[in-house]
C-alpha positions as CSV (number, residue, x, y, z in Angstrom):
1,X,116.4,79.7,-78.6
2,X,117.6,83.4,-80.1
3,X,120.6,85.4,-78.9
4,X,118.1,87.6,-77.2
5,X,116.6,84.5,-74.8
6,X,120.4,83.4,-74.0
7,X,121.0,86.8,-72.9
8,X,117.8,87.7,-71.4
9,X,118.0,84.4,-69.3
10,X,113.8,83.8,-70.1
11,X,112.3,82.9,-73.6
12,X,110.1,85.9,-75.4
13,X,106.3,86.1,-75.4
14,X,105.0,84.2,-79.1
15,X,101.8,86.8,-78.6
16,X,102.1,90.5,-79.7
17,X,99.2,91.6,-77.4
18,X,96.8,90.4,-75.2
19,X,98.1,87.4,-73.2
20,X,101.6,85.9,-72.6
21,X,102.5,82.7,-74.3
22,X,106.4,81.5,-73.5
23,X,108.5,79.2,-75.4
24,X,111.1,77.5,-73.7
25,X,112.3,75.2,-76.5
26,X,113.8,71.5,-75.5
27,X,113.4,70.9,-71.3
28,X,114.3,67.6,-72.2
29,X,117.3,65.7,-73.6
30,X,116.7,63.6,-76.6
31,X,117.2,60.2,-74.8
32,X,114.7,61.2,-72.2
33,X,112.3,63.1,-74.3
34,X,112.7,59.4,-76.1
35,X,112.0,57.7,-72.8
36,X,109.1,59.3,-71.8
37,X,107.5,59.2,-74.9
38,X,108.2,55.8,-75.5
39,X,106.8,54.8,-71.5
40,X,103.9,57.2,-72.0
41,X,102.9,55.7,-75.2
42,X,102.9,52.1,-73.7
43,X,101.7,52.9,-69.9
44,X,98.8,55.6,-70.3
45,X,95.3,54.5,-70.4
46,X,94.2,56.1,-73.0
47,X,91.1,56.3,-74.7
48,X,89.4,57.6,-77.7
49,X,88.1,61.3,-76.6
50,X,84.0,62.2,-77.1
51,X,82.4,65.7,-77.2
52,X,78.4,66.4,-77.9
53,X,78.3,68.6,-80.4
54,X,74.5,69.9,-80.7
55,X,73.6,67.0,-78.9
56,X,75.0,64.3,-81.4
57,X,78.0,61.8,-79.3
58,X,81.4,62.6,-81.6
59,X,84.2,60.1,-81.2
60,X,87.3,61.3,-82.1
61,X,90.1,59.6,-83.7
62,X,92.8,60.9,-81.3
63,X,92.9,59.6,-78.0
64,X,93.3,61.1,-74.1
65,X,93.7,60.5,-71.0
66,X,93.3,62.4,-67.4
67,X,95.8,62.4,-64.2
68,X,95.9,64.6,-61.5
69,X,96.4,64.6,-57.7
70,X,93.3,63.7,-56.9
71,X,90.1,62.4,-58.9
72,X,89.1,65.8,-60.2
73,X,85.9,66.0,-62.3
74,X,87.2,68.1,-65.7
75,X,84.5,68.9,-68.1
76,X,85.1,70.3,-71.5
77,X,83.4,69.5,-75.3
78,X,80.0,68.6,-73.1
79,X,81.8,65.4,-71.5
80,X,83.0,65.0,-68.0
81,X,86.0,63.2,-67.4
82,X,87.3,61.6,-63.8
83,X,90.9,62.3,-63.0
84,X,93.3,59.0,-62.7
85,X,96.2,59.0,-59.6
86,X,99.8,60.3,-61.2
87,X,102.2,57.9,-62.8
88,X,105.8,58.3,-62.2
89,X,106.8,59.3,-64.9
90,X,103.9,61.9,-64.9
91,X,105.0,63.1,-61.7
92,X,108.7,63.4,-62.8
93,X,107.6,65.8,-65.8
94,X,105.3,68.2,-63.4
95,X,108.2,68.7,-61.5
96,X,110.2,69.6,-64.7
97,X,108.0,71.7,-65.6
98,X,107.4,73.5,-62.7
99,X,111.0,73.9,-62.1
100,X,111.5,75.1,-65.9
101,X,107.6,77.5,-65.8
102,X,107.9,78.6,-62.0
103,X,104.1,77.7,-62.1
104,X,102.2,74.5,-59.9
105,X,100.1,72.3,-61.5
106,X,98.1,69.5,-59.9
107,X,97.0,67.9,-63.5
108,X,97.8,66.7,-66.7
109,X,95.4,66.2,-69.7
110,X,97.1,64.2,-72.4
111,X,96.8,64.1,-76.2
112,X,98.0,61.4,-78.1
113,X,98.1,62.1,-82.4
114,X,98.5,59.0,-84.2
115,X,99.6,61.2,-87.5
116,X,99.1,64.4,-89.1
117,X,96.0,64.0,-90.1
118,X,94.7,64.2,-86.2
119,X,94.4,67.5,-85.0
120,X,92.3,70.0,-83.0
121,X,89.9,72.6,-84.3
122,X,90.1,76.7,-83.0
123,X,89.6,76.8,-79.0
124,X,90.6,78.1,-75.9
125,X,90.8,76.6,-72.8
126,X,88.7,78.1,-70.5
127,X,86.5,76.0,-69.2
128,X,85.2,76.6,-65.6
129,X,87.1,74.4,-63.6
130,X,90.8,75.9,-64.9
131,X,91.9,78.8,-62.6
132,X,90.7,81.6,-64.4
133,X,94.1,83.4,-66.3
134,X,96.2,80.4,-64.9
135,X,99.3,78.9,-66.5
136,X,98.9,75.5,-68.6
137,X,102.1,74.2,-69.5
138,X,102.4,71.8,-72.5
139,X,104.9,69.9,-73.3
140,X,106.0,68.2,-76.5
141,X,106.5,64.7,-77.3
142,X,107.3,62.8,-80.2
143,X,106.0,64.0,-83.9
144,X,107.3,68.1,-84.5
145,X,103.7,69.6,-85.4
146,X,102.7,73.4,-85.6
147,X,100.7,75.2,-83.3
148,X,99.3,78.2,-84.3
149,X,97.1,81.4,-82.4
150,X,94.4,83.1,-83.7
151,X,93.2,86.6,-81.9
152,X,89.5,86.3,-81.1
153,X,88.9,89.9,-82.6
154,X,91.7,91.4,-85.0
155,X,92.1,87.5,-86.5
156,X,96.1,87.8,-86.3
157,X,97.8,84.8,-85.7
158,X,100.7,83.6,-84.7
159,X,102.1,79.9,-85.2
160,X,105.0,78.2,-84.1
161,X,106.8,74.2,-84.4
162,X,106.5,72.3,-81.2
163,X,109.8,70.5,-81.4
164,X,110.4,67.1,-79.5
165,X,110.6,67.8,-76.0
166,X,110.0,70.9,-76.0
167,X,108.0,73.0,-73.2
168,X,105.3,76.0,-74.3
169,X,103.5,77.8,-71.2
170,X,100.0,79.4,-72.3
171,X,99.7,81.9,-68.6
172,X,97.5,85.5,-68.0
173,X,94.6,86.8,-70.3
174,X,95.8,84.4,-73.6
175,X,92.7,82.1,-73.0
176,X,90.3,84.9,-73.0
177,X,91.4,86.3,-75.7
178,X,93.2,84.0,-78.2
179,X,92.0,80.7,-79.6
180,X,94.6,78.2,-80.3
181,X,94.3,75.0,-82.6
182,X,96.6,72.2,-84.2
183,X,96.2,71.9,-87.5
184,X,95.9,68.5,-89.6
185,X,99.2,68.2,-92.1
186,X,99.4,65.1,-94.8
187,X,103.2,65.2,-94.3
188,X,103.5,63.6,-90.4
189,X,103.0,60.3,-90.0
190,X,104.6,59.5,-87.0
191,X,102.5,60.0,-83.8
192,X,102.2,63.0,-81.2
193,X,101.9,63.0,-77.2
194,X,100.7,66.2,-76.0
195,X,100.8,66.8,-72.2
196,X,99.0,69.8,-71.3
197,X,99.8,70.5,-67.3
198,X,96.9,72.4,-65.8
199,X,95.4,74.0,-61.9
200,X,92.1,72.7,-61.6
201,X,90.2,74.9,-59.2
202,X,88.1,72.2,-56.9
203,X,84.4,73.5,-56.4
């Protein structure tokens, strides 16, 4: 965190126009980012992820899972995925992060990188049932990995390294106009949870 965000009491906007991405840095201390990534790693169910892509089945190397308050149905990549009840320790970080984000959430989709070579291509997250121009918080654990911005017209970008326990909020207009990816990198080999706190909207 810069001299500016200490003074200004609130951490800058990554995005120059166009939508409002925050970085809050660590929300976590290092022996409880450790925790959780360590009970995460062991207690989630996760699962390889699929997406039909021009109607071929893709099974990716990286796996997921889904949590939320209730069994939401969350389709994305052509795939539908049911919603599992909240863990613990999943409902101990929403209420970080809604205390750090001033935002609600009533679901988490999870990531988990095995190494650098796992990534995700250019996307936003827009899908319809996300509150349109809601707030997704994700949070950091594990493996330090960019994550970089690309504006859907002009083609700036903007990148930044996620850091171990660290908290970025994605909120307003940034879906709509920015994708966002995580690139592949030869030089981490340790793994990466991603927790990406979300509104689903129920139909």
């Amino acid at each position: 965190m810069d001299l500016f965000e200490q003074i200004a009491g609130a951490p800058r906007n990554l995005l120059p126009y166009d939508g409002n991405v925050y970085y809050y840095g660590h929300v976590l201390t290092q022996s409880d980012a450790d925790h959780y990534y360590k009970a995460l790693l062991n207690n989630v169910a996760w699962s390889h992820d699929r997406a039909i892509i021009f109607g071929k089945e893709i099974i990716t190397k990286r796996k997921v899972a889904w949590y939320a308050q209730q069994p939401f149905s969350y389709t994305y990549s052509n795939t539908t995925k049911t919603a599992l009840p909240w863990t613990k320790e999943l409902l101990k970080l929403k209420e970080i992060i809604e205390h750090k984000s001033g935002e609600h959430y009533n679901s988490c989709l999870l990531n988990l990188y095995h190494d650098g070579s796992e990534g995700m291509a250019w996307h936003s997250d827009a899908e319809r049932d996300l509150k349109k121009n809601g707030a997704i918080g994700s949070l950091s654990l594990g493996a330090e990995r960019k994550f970089a911005f690309k504006h859907k017209k002009s083609r700036d970008t903007v990148s930044k390294v996620l850091n171990h326990g660290s908290l970025l909020v994605m909120k307003d207009a940034t879906q709509t106009h920015w994708l966002h990816r995580l690139p592949p990198t030869k030089t981490i080999c340790a793994p990466r949870i991603n927790l990406t706190f979300r509104m689903i909207i129920e139909s």
